[in-house]
N, C-alpha and C positions, 0 to 999 in steps of 0.2 A: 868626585873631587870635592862634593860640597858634605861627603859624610859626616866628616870630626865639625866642620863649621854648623850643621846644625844640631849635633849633641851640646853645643857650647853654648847658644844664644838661643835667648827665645824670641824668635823669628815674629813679628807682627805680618798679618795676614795680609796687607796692601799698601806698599807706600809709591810715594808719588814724587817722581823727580824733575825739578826744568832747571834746563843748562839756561842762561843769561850771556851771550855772546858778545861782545861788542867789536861788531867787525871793523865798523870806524869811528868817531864821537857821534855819529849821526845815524848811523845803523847800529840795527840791535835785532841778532837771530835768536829764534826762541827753540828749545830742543826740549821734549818733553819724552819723560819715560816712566812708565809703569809695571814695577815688579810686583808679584804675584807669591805667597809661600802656601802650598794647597798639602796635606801631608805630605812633606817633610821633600818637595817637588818646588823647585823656582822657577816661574817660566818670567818673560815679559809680556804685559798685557799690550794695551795701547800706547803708541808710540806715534809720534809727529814734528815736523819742525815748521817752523811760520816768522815771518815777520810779524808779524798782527797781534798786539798784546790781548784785545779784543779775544780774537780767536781760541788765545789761553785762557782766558776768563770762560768763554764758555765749554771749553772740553777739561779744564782740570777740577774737580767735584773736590769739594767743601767738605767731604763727610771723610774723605782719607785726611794722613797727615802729608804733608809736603815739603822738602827739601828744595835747597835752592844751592845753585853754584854755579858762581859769576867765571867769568873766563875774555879773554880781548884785551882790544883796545886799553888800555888806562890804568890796567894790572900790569904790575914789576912781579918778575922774577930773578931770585938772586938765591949767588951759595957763597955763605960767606963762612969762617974759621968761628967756631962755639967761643966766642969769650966773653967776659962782662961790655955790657951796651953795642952789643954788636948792631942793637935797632939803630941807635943813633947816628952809628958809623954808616951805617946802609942809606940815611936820609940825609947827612949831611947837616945843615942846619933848620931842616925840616921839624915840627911838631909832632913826634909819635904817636900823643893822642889824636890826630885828626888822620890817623891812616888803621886801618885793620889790617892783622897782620894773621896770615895761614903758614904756617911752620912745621917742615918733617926734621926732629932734631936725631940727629945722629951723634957716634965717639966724637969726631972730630970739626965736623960742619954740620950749619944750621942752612937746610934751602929753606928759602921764605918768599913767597905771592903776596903781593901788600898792594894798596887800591885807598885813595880818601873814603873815607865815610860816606859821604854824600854821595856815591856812587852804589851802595847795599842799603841805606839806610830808603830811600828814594822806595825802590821796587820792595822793600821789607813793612812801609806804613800803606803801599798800593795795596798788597796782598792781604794784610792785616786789616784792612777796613772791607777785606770784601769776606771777611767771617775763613780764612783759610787758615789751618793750625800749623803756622810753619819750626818745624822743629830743630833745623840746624843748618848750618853754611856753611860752604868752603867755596876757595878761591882759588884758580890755577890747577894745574898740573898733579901736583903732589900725592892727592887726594889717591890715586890709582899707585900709593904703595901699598895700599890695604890689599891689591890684587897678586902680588908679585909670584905667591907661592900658587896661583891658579892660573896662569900662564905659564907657558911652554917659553914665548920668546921673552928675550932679555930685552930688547927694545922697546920701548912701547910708544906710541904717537896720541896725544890726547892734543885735539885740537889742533893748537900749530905748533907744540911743544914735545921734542921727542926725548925720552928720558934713555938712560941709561943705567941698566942695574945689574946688579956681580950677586954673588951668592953672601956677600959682607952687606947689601943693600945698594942703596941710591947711589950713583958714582958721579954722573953729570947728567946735564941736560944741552938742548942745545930748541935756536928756532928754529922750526920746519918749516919755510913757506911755499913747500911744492904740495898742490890741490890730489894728491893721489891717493886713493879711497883706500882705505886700512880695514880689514876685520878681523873680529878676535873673539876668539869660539873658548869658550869657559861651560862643560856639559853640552847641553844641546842650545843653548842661549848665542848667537853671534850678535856680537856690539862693533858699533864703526868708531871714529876717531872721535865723534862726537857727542858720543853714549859713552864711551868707557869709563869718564870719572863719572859718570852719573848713576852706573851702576855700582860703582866703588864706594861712591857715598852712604847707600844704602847698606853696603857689607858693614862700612866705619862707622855708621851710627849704632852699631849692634855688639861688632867688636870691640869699638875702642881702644885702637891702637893709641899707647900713651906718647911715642913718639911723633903723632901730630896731633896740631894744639889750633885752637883759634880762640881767644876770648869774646866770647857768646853773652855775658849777663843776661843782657836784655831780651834773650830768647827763652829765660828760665821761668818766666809767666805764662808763655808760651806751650811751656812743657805741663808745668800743671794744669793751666785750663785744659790742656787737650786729653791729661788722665783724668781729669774730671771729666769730659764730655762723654771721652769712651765709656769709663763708669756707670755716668749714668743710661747711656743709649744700653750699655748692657743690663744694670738695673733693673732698665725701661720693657725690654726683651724677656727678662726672666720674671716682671710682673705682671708682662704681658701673658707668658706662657702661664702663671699660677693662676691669672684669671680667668683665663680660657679653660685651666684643669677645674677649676671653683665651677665655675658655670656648666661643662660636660659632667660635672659630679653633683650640683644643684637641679639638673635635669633629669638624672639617672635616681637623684634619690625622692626628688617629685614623686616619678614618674612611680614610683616602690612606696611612696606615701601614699597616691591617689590606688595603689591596688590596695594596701591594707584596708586602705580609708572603705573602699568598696564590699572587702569579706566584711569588715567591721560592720558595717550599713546593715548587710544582709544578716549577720549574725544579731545583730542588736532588733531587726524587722523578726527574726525566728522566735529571736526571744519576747518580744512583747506577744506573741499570737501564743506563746505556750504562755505566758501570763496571763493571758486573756481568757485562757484555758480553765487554770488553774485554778480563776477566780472565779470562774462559773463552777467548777467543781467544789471549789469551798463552799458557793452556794450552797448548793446541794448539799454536800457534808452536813454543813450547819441545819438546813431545812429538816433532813433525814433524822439529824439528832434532836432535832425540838421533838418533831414526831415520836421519836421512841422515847424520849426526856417526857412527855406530856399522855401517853398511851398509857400506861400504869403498866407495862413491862418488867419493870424493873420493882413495882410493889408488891408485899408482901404479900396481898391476897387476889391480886392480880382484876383484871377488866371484867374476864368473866362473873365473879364475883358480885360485882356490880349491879352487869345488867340482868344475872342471876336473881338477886335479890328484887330488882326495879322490875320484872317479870311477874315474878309469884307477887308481888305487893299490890300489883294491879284488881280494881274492882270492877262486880260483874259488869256497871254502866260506864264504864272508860276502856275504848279503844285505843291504844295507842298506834301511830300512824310511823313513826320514825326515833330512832337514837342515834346521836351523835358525837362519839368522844372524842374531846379538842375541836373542836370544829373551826373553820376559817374565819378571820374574822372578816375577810373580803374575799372577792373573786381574786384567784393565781392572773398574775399578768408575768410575763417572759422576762421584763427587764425589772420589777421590782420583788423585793422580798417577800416570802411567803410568812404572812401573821396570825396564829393559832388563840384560841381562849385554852390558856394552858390548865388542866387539871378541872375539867368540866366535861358534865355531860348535858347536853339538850336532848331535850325529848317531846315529839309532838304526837296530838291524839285530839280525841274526840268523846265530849262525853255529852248525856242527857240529865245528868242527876249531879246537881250540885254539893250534896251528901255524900255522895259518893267521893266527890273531887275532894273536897275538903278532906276527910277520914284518909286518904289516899297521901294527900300531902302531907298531911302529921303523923304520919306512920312513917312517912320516907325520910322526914326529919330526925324520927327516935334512933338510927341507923347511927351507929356509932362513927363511920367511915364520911358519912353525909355532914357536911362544916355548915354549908345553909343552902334553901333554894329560893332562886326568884321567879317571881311569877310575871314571865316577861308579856305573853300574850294568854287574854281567854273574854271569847266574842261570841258573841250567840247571831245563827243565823232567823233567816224565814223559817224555817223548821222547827226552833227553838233547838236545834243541836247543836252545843257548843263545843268549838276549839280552843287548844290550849297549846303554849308554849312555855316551859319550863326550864330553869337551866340550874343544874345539881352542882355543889363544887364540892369536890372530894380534898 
């Protein structure tokens, strides 16, 4: 039944209704109903009646929107002929602005629920101060035209009011004052005499039947602050939900940082050990190349040469003890550089005959290859045999 009506409106997810009864000037029954729209499904939620305004303060929640419609005591109902000031006719010499007026207008007649002010305005600034976003009002009977085409019967009883409608609309109405329990099944939903405009209301705030009217203004603040509230709670939800995505995506890409961060570690720990490597092998390289840079390898008449000649030039009273080409300038240690007398030879020995040495050394001078020598060491012992140490530079 409720197909074509929800292709047409967009249904809000929870709205919240309370009947306002006034059974006498001194009673006041409270009827409270909760519709539900779950895919494209209407059920009633919570549902209660109480004297005790109290009572409705604590079971009706601030966070839905809330509807109100007065009914009793102190409410006229009337069907009077559509002409000009028909209000006026209807009050007599009454003030129309001091009365709110609920109206189903049809061709011919206007039914109209009228009620002072001070009778909505009262329970309109209670609600309002308790943070409640109330979004529309109706008064009386009427309200339950928006149902006509989802009922089977043509009668209907809203409260104490029983209506009367043809396939043309509203025909009359009449007071019911016999207590006889009414229910009325729309889908799987049943509503009693005291629920049915409160469910009505909820169709007519969505509908918007043009043929009932109620001048509302001061509900039109109402209405925006409560699309701004929804707004923002939804906003609030959807910022909530990116922050929560921010954070499971702040955590996930950590957690993908602290593994790179970790190869990285390990890769950057590989690489300084084959640096470490590396530079011990340049070491080396470097050491290796003095050595063969400083050997006479690479000269033209090469090392043997040398100690060819430093051989046969030797006299009969000089031994020689040792030769050494490029020799060290210090003892090799592991962590510092190896340091050569490049392009020398030392030579050590032993002689007796200081003629001899001298002739020996001037002849190693006349050597074209030989640039000069120095006579580092020559000591004579107890024996009177002297040692020498020489050093050639080629």
């Amino acid at each position: 039944m409720f197909q074509k009506l929800k292709h047409i409106i967009p249904f809000q997810q929870t709205f919240q209704v309370l009947g306002i009864h006034f059974s006498t000037e001194e009673t006041v029954n409270y009827y409270f109903l909760t519709v539900h729209n779950k895919q494209n499904n209407f059920t009633v939620g919570k549902r209660f009646d109480t004297k005790s305004l109290d009572i409705v303060y604590k079971e009706v929640q601030p966070k839905y929107p809330l509807l109100l419609h007065f009914s009793g005591v102190g409410i006229l109902h009337k069907k009077t002929v559509r002409v000009a000031n028909y209000r006026n006719k209807l009050l007599f010499k009454g003030n129309p602005d001091d009365f709110y007026f609920y109206e189903l207008h049809q061709s011919e007649h206007v039914f109209v629920s009228m009620c002072r002010k001070q009778m909505v305005d009262k329970y309109v600034a209670q609600f309002k101060a308790k943070k409640y976003h109330i979004l529309d009002i109706a008064m009386g009977p009427f309200i339950t035209y928006t149902l006509r085409s989802f009922l089977s019967e043509k009668n209907i009883i809203s409260n104490s009011v029983k209506l009367f409608f043809s396939e043309d609309g509203l025909q009359d109405f009449e007071i019911d004052s016999t207590i006889e329990k009414q229910l009325y099944t729309i889908e799987d939903i049943e509503l009693n005499r005291e629920e049915i405009a409160l469910f009505a209301m909820v169709i007519q705030y969505h509908v918007q039947e043009e043929v009932l009217t109620m001048e509302t203004p001061f509900l039109d603040q109402n209405r925006i602050d409560y699309a701004f509230f929804n707004r923002t709670k939804t906003v609030g939800i959807i910022g909530l939900v990116l922050l929560l995505m921010a954070i499971l995506f702040g955590h996930f890409t950590l957690e993908n940082y602290q593994r790179l961060f970790t190869e990285k570690e390990a890769l950057i720990a590989e690489v300084s050990k084959a640096n470490e490597i590396i530079s011990l092998l340049e070491k080396e390289k470097k050491n290796k190349e003095t050595i063969v840079a400083t050997s006479g390898l690479f000269h033209p008449k090469f090392l043997t040469h040398y100690f060819y000649e430093i051989g046969n030039s030797v006299q009969k009273n000089i031994k020689l003890t040792e030769l050494n080409i490029t020799p060290l300038t210090k003892k090799i240690r592991d962590d510092k550089e190896v340091q050569f007398y490049k392009k020398q030879i030392h030579v050590q020995g032993t002689t007796n005959n200081d003629s001899d040495f001298n002739y020996w050394i001037a002849e190693l001078t006349e050597k074209d290859w030989v640039q000069k020598i120095d006579i580092e060491d020559y000591t004579q012992d107890r024996n009177r045999k002297k040692s020498f140490l020489i050093h050639i530079h080629f």
